[in-house]
N, C-alpha and C positions, 0 to 999 in steps of 0.2 A: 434371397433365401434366408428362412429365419437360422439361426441357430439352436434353436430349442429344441430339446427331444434327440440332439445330436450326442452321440456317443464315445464314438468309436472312428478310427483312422478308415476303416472298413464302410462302415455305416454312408462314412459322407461321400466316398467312390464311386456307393451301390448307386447314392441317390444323381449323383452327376450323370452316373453313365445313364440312370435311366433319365434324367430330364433329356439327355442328347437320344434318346429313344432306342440305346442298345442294351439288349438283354442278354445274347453270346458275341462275343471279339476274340479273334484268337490274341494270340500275345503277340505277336509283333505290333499286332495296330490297340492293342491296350496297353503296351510302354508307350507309344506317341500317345494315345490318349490323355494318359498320366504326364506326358510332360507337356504338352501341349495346354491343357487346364492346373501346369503346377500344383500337379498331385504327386509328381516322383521326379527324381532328377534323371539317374542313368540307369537305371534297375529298379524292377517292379519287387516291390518289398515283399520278405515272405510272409509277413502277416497277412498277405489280399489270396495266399494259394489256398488257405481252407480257414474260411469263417463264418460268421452265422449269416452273411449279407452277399458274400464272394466267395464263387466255388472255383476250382480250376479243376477240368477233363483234361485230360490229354496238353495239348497246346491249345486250348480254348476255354477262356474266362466266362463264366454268367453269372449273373442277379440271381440272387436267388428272393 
């Protein structure tokens, strides 16, 4: 993956979750996501609950 055009803590999450092809995850399997590809340790950061890349509904993260 290049790094170019990369931003944001947000930006690089959107673009993983979509190469692994998810566009809604609830949170329990978007904290293993995140720790699984060492994106987060133990808690999913408040920056990914509302950004311009990662929305959170309810208990359920999307791409935006």
């Amino acid at each position: 993956m290049s790094n170019e055009g990369l931003t944001s803590y947000p930006q690089i999450v959107a673009i993983k979750m979509k190469q692994y092809g998810y566009e809604r995850i609830s949170e329990s399997q978007f904290l293993s996501f995140l720790v699984v590809n060492n994106l987060a340790r133990k808690v999913i950061p408040n920056e990914l609950n509302n950004s311009e890349y990662i929305r959170k509904d309810g208990d359920v993260y999307y791409v935006i």
